[in-house]
N, C-alpha and C positions, 0 to 999 in steps of 0.2 A: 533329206540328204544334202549336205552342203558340199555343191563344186569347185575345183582349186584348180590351178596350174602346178605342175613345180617346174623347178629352172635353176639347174646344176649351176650354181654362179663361181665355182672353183672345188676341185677335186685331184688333194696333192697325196703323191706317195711318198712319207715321212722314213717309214721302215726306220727308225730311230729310237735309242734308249733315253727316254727324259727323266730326269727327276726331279720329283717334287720338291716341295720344301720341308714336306713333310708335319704342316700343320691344321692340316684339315683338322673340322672338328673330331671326325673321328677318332683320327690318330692324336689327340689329346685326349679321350676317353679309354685309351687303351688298344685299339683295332690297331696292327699289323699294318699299314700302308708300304709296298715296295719302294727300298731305296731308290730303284728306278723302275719305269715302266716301258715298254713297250712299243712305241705307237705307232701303225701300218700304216692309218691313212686319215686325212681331214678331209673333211666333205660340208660344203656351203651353200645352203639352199634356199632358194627366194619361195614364197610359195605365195600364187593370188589368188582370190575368192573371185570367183565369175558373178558374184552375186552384187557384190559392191566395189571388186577392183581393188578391195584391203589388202597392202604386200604385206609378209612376216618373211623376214630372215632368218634361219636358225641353222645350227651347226653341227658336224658330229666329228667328236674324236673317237677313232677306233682301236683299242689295243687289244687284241685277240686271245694276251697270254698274260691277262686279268682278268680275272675273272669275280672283279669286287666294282662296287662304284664307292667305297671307302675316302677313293679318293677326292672327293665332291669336297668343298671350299678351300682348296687347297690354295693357297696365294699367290704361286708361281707356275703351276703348274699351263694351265690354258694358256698364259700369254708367252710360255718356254716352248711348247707345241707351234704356237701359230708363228713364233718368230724362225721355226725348226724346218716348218713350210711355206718361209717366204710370202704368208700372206697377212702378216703384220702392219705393213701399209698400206694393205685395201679393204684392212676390216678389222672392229673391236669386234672382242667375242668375252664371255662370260660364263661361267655355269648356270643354265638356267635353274629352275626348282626342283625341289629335291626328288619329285615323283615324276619327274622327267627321265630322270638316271638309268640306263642302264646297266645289264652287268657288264657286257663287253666293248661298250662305248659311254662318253661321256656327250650327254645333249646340251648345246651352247644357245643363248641368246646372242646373237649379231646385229652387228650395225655395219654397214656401207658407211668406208670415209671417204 
């Protein structure tokens, strides 16, 4: 079993309609992605291994009334969210891999700037 910390490093209520760009790969193969989405809340989490002190940042976009992750390489979509919640200037964020994704939130790769 490996032990972690986590460490809420920002947790904003967006309650906001964003919209994509609407170029995820999906939505080039045909998928349906919403002209706009939803998003309740962003949440930015440090987490550290007790074992070696290794930090990971990663992040969650929540839309609750999506019910797809479709919207994964979307090009504007993350950094229209994180500028929606004011935390644009204390952290890049990313999509991480694709079997990260959930249905009702979108899971980020993060950096501390």
């Amino acid at each position: 079993m490996v032990d972690f910390k986590e460490t809420v490093l920002a947790s904003v209520d967006v309650n906001s309609n964003i919209a994509p760009a609407g170029d995820s790969i999906w939505a080039r193969d045909g998928v349906v992605v919403p002209n706009t989405i939803f998003v309740s809340q962003v949440q930015i989490i440090e987490r550290t291994y007790t074992d070696d002190g290794m930090k990971i940042v990663e992040g969650l976009i929540f839309h609750p009334e999506y019910e797809g992750w479709e919207v994964y390489t979307d090009s504007s979509f993350v950094n229209d969210v994180m500028k929606a919640a004011k935390l644009d200037d204390k952290f890049s964020a990313s999509f991480s891999e694709q079997g990260m994704q959930y249905t009702n939130a979108c899971h980020l790769d993060v950096e501390v700037l």
